[in-house]
N, C-alpha and C positions, 0 to 999 in steps of 0.2 A: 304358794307354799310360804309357811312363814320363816322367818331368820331362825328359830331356835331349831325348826325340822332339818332346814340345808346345815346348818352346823351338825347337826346330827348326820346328817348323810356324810361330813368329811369326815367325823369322827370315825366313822364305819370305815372308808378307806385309810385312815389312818392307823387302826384296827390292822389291819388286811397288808399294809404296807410293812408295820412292825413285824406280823407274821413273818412273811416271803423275806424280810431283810436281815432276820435273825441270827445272831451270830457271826454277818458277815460284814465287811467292807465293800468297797467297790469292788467289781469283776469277781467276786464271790472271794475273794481273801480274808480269809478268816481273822474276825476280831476279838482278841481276849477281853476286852472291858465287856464284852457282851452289850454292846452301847450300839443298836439298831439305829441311829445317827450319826456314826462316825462317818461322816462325808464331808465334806468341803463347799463350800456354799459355790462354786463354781462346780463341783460335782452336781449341785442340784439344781444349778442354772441351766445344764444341759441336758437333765431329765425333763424341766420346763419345757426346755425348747423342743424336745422331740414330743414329747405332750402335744406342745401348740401346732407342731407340724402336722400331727398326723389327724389335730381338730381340724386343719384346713383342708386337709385330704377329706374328713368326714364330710364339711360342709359342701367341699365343690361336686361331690359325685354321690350324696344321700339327702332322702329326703327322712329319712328316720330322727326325729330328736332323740330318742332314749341315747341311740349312739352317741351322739353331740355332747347329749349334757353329762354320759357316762365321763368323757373323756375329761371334762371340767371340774367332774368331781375331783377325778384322778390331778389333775393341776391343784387343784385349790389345796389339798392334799400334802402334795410335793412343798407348796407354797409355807404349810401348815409346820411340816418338818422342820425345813430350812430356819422357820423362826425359834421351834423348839431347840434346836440345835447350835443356834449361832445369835439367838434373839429377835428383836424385831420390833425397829422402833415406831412408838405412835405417832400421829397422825397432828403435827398442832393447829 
């Protein structure tokens, strides 16, 4: 698969992510700015890490990739946020 399709598949969860977040804050607390980012970069360090957990769960007890890489999308996703949200500096 090439870089510009995977980017396209985060975009999708990204998508998807906006959807279900709409409106709200963490714990579903309603947000006025209507700003489907309003999190805290340590709020989405620990969407990360439940992410990653439950990729380790996938790998040690499946043999299915879709599962796997679904879950990856979902991180890269989260990952995607965070940056939009609080930025995300490049790489020198």
């Amino acid at each position: 698969m090439k870089r510009e399709e995977v980017y396209k598949a985060i975009d999708s969860e990204r998508e998807f992510q906006d959807l279900i977040w709409d409106g709200t804050k963490s714990s579903r607390q309603p947000d006025v700015s209507k700003n489907s980012l309003n999190r805290s970069i340590d709020e989405f360090a620990l969407y990360v890490l439940r992410y990653s957990n439950k990729l380790v769960e996938e790998c040690t007890s499946s043999d299915f990739p879709e599962k796997k890489l679904d879950i990856f999308r979902k991180i890269a996703g989260l990952c995607v946020a965070c940056g939009e949200a609080h930025g995300m500096p490049k790489r020198n």
